[in-house]
N, C-alpha and C positions, 0 to 999 in steps of 0.2 A: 504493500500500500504506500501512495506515494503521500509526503508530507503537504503540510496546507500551504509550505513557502513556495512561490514559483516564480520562474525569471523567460521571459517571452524574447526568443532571438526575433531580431529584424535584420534586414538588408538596408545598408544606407550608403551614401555615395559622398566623400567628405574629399575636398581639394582633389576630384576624380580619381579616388582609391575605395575602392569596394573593403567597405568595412560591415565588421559583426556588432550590430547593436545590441545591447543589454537593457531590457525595460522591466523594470520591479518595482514595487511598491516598499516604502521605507523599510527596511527589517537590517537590525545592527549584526546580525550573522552574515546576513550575506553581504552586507558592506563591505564587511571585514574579509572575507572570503576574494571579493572583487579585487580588493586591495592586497591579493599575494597575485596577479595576474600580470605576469609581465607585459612592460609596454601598454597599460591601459589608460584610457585618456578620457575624458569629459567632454561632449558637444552641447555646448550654449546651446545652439539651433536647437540641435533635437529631443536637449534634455536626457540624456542619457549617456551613461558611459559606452566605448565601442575599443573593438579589437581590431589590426585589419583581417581581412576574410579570408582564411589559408587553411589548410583541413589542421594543420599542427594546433593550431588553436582552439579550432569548432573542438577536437578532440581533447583537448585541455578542459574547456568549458565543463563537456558532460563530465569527467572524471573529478573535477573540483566540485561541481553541485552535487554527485553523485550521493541519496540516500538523505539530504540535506532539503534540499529544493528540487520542484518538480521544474526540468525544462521545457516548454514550449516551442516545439521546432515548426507549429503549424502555417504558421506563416513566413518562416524562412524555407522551408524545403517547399517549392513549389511548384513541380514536377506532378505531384500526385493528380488524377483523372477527374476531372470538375462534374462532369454528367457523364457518371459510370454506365445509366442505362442508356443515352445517346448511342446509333449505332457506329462503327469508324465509319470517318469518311474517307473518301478516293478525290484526296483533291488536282488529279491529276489535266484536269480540265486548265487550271491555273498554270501547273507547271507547262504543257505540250502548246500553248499559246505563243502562234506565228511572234516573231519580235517586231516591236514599233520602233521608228528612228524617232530618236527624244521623247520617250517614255521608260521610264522605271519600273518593271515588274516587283511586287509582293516577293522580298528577300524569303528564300528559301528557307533560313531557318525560322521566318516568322509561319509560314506554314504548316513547316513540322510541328510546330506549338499546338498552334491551331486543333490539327489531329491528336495527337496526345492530348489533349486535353477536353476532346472528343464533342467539342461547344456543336448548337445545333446548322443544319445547313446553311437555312435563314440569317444567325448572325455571322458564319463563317463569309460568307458573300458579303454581307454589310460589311465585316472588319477590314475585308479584304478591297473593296471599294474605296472605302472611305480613308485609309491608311495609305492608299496609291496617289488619291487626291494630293495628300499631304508630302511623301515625297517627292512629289512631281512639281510642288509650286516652289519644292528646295533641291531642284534637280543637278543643279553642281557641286549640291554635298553633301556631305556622308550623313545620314540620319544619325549615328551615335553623336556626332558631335554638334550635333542642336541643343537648343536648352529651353527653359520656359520663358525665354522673351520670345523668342524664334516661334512657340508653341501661339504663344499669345497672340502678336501677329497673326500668325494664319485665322487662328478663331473670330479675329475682327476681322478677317477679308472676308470671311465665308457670313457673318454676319452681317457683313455690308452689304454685300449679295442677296440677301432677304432669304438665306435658308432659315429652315425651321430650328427652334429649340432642341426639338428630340432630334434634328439631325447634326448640331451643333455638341448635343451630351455623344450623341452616339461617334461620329469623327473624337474630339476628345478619347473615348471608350479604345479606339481603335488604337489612338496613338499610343498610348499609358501603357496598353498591351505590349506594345514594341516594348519600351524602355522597361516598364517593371515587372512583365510576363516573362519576355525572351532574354532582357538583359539582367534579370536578377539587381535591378534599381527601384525598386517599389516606393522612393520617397520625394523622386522628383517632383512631382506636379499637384503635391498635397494643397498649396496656395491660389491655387488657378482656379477660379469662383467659375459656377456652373450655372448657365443658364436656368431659370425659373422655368419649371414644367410647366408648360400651357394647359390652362383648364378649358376645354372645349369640350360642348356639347355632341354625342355620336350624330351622324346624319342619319334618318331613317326614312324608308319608303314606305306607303302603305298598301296596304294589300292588295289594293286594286292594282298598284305598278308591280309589285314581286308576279301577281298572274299573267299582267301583259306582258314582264320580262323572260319570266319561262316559255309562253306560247309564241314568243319570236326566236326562238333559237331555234337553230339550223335542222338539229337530226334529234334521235331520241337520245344518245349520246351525252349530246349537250345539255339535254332539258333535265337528264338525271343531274349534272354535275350542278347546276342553278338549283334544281330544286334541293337537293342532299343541302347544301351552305346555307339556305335557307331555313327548312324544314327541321338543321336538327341544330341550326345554330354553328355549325362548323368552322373554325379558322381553315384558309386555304393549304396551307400545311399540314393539316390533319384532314384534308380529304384528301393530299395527293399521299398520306401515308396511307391512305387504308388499304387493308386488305378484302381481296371478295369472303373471308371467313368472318370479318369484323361485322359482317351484316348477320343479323341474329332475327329471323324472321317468324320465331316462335316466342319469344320475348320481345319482338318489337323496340327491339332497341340497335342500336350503332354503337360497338365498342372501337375506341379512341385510346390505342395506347400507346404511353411515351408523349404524352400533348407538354405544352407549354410547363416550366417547371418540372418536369420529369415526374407526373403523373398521367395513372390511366385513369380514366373513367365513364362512363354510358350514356347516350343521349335520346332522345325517342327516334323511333321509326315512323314517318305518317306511313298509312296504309296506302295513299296515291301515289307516290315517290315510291313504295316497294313492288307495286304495280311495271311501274316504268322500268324497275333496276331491273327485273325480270324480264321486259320486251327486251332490253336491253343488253342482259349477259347470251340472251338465245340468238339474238345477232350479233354480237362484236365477241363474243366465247375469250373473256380475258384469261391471262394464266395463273397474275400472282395475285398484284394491284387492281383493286377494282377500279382505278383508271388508267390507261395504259398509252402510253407513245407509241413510236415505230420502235420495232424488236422486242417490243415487252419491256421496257424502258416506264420509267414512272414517268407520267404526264407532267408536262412542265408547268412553271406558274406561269410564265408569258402567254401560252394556250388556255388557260384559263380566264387572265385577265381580258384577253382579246374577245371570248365569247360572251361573257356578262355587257363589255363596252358597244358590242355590234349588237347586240339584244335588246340593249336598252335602248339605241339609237332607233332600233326598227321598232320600237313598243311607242316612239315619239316622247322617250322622257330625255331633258334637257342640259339637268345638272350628270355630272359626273358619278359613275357610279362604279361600285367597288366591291370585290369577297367581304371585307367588312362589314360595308356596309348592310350589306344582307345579314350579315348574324347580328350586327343592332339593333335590325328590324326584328328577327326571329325575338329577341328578349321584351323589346318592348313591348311589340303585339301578346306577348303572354302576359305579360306587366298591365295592359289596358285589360285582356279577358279574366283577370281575377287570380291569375297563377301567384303561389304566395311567390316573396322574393329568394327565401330560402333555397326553394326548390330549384329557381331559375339558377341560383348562384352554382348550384350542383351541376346546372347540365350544361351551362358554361365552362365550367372548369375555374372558376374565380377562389383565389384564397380568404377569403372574408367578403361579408355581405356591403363593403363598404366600396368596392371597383362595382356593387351591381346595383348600388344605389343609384346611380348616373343616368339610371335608367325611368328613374322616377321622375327626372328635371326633362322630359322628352313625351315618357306616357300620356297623353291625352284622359284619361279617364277620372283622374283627380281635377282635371280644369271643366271637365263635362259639368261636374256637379257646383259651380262657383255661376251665381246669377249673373243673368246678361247687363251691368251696369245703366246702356242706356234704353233698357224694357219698362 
């Protein structure tokens, strides 16, 4: 059993020397303890004492606290698998990319991270994106030898630009990775204020546009993919994972697993949409994925985006319409016909009923009942 005292290594980068941080709460043992370590030194900045980073040391460290104090390697070894049930990815689509004249490819070992560390498609593509951005607007030099002015800079160009908030955190998100993911610098960019998360309202359609959007799609094909995102609330990610065994058409439900936050969980079946999935598997006979590309390939997201944008154009609706937006609409519409919110927050996949409250500022059925002011 280990003792109550503990001492949490960090990674810190001091006069650009990778050093062992030491962070503990007062206790005169292990002051004293610290204090037989050779070459140990105090950082004003960080507020903690540090060693530099050499295995003779790290190996010093446990053998001094050893039986004494519990050490904390959680956050210095950082190596270990972030979403263990993510499946690996093959990001070879990155690497085998034709070369550009004056463009910068996603350094290979920010890659390898990537994979190891098994993050989902979705943000492996944002990270990878958004990170190319950034060495490409500093394309005569070497991304280690940037700092957070350089960081800073680019943040106000990309906000000059009138990009969004969440894609200002998420660029930041991308870079941080570089430096404190791949470079074992985790303390660089602790100072760098982060945009305010935009509280926006979801956009929803109502049912009379979800029906003319399904009945202007092209084949049956399509009408199942519109209607499944609708009907069971689905993020577009979790319809191009499903499998044709994920449809349960004796429970009438749609299992979803491995969704957002690395859980699984069920969402209704309507009985109209299991109607279609059936026209549907008896002509297109899929193998794995119950939506499938050329070769058995999982369906892309840009084929999906492309048939809700051409659906809607041909149903004659105007604003811009999105997989989202269709699972807004799926929650609301429950939200307006009585559905409690608990249950909604279940078939969403939401960790607290407080992401499915948002749904209540959109509902129509709480403004029904509020008198016509000038009646």
């Amino acid at each position: 059993m280990y003792p109550q005292k503990s001492i949490t290594l960090k990674h810190l980068l001091i006069n650009q020397n990778k050093c062992i941080g030491l962070q503990f709460n007062t206790n005169k043992v292990i002051q004293a303890l610290i204090n037989t370590l050779p070459d140990i030194s105090w950082s004003q900045e960080f507020g903690m004492f540090y060693l530099q980073n050499n295995k003779s040391n790290l190996d010093l460290i446990f053998k001094t606290f050893y039986g004494i104090a519990w050490v904390n390697g959680n956050y210095f070894f950082s190596d270990k698998i972030i979403n263990i049930d993510n499946p690996q990815l093959n990001l070879e689509r990155y690497r085998n990319r034709k070369p550009k004249e004056g463009f910068k490819p996603c350094p290979e070992e920010y890659l390898l991270k990537l994979e190891l560390k098994r993050y989902s498609d979705n943000t492996v593509r944002n990270y990878v994106s958004c990170f190319e951005a950034f060495i490409n607007y500093y394309y005569d030099s070497d991304p280690i030898t940037l700092n957070e002015v350089d960081v800073r800079q680019y943040l106000q160009k990309i906000i000059q630009e009138g990009k969004s908030n969440s894609y200002v955190n998420l660029a930041l998100n991308s870079i941080k990775f570089f430096y404190e993911i791949v470079h074992d610098m985790p303390n660089r960019f602790y100072s760098i204020e982060r945009p305010r998360k935009e509280k926006k309202l979801p956009e929803v359609l109502s049912k009379e546009e979800i029906i003319k959007i399904i009945n202007n799609t092209n084949n049956i094909k399509h009408k199942c993919i519109v209607g499944l995102l609708y009907s069971s609330g689905l993020r577009r990610g979790e319809l191009l994972n499903l499998n044709i065994t994920d449809i349960d058409s004796k429970r009438m439900v749609v299992k979803i697993n491995n969704a957002k936050g690395n859980k699984d969980r069920i969402s209704i079946l309507s009985p109209s949409i299991l109607k279609d999935l059936q026209t549907y598997y008896k002509e297109y006979r899929p193998n794995k994925y119950l939506f499938e590309g050329q070769k058995g390939a999982k369906y892309s997201v840009t084929s999906v985006l492309n048939i809700i944008s051409k659906a809607a154009k041909e149903a004659g609706i105007l604003k811009k319409v999105t997989p989202h937006m269709l699972r807004h609409s799926f929650a609301t519409h429950l939200l307006e016909n009585g559905t409690d919110i608990r249950h909604i927050q279940l078939l969403l996949g939401h960790s607290s009923t407080k992401t499915t409250e948002i749904y209540t500022h959109v509902a129509n059925r709480s403004f029904m009942e509020i008198k016509d002011l000038l009646s």
